[in-house]
PAROMI-606567 format. One line per field, with one value per residue (C-alpha): x, y, z; residue number from 1; residue in one letter. Coordinates in pm, 1 decimal, padded with zeros to 6 digits. Layout:
residues N
px: X|... .
py: Y|... .
pz: Z|... .
num: NUM|... .
residuo: A|... .
***
This chain:
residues 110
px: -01109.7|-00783.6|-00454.2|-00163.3|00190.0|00559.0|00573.9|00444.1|00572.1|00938.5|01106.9|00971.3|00653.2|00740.5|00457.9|00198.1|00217.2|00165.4|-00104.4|-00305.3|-00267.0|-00407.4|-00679.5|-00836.0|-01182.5|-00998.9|-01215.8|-01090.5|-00678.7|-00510.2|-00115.0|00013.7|00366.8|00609.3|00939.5|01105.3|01181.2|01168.8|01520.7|01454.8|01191.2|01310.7|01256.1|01475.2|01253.5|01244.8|01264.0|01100.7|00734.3|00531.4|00426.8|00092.9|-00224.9|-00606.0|-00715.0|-01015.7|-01231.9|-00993.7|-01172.3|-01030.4|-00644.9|-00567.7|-00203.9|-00069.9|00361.1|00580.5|00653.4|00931.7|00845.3|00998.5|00774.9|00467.7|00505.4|00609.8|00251.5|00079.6|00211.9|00179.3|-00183.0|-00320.2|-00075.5|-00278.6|-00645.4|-00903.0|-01102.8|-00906.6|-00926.0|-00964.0|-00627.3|-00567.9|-00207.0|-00203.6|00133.1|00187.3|00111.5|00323.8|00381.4|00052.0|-00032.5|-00243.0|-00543.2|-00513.3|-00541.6|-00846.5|-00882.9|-01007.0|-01148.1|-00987.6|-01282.4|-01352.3 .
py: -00385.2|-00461.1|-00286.7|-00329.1|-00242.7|-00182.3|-00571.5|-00553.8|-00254.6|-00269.8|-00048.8|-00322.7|-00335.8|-00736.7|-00836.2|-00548.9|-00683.4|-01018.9|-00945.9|-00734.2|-00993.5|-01260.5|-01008.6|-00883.8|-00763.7|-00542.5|-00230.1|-00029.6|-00059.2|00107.9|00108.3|00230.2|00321.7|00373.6|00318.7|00563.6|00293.7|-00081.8|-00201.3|-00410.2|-00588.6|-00625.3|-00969.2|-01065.6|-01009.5|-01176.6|-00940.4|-01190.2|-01137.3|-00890.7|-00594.2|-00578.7|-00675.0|-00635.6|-00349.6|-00282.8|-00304.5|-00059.9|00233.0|00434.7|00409.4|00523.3|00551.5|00683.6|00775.3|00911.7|01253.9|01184.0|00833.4|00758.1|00460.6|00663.7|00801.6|00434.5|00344.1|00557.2|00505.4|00130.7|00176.2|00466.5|00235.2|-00054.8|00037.7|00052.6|00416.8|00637.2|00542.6|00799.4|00829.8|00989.6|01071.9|01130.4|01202.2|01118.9|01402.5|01193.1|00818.8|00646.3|00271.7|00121.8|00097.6|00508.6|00545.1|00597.7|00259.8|00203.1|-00162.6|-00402.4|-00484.3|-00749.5 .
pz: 01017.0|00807.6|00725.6|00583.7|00746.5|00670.4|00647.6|00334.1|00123.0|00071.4|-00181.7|-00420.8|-00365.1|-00401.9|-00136.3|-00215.7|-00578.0|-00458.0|-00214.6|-00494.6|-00714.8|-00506.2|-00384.2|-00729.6|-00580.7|-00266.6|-00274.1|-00008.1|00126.6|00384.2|00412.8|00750.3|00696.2|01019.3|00847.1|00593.4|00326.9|00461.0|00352.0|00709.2|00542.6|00158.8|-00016.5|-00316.0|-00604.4|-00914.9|-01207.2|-01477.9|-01262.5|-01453.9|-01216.5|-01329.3|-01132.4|-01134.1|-00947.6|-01090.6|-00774.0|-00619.2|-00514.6|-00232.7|-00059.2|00213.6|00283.2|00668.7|00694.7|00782.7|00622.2|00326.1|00278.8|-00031.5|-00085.9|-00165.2|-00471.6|-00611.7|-00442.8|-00578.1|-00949.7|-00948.8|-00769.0|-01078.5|-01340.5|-01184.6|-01170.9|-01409.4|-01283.7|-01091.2|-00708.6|-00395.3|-00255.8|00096.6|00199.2|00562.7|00746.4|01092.2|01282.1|01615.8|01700.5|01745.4|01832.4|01578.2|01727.0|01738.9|01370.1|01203.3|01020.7|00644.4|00563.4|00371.7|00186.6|-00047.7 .
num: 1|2|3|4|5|6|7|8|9|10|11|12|13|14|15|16|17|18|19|20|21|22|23|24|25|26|27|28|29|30|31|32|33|34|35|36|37|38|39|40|41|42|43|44|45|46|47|48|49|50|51|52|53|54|55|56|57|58|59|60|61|62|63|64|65|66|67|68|69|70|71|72|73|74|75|76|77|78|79|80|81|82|83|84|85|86|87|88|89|90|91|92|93|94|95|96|97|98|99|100|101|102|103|104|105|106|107|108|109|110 .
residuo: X|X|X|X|X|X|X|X|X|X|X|X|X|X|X|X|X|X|X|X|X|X|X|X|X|X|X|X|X|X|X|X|X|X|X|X|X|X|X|X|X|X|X|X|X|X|X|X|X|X|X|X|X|X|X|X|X|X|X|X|X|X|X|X|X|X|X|X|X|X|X|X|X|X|X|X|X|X|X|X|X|X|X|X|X|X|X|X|X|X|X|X|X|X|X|X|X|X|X|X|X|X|X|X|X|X|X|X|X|X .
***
């Protein structure tokens, strides 16, 4: 079982978009948040790279934070602006601080 972490979703979604891209048959993603924002993590982007990918596989997201993420509503509008039937999408909050293997997993599938 796969998942994806705060390494990957910085304000710019620069690595999701990437990772999507590369990954056009993903059916199933889970994004385990821990961080509010990732400013940590951020990668330069480069604004001439279209934001568009294939998602059209995509068919349930499953997305764990921390309450007030400000990432997730940028996730979810690139994800629904992104895929070609509307996925499931699950929003869990945290309910406390859990190690990873404590968290109900989703597969990356592809």
């Amino acid at each position: 079982k796969n998942s994806l972490g705060d390494w990957c979703v910085d304000e710019d979604l620069h690595a999701l978009i990437h990772l999507l891209r590369c990954s056009p048959i993903v059916q199933k993603l889970t994004l385990r948040l821990r961080l509010i924002g990732a400013s940590v993590y951020h990668h330069g982007t480069d604004e001439s790279e279209p934001k568009k990918v294939n998602c059209k596989h995509l068919k349930k997201v499953k997305i764990t934070c921390v309450q007030g993420d400000t990432r997730v509503p940028n996730i979810v509008k690139f994800i629904l602006a992104n895929a070609k039937s509307l996925p499931e999408i699950y929003i869990k909050p945290y309910e406390h601080w859990v190690d990873h293997a404590d968290v109900e997993d989703f597969d990356l599938l592809t």
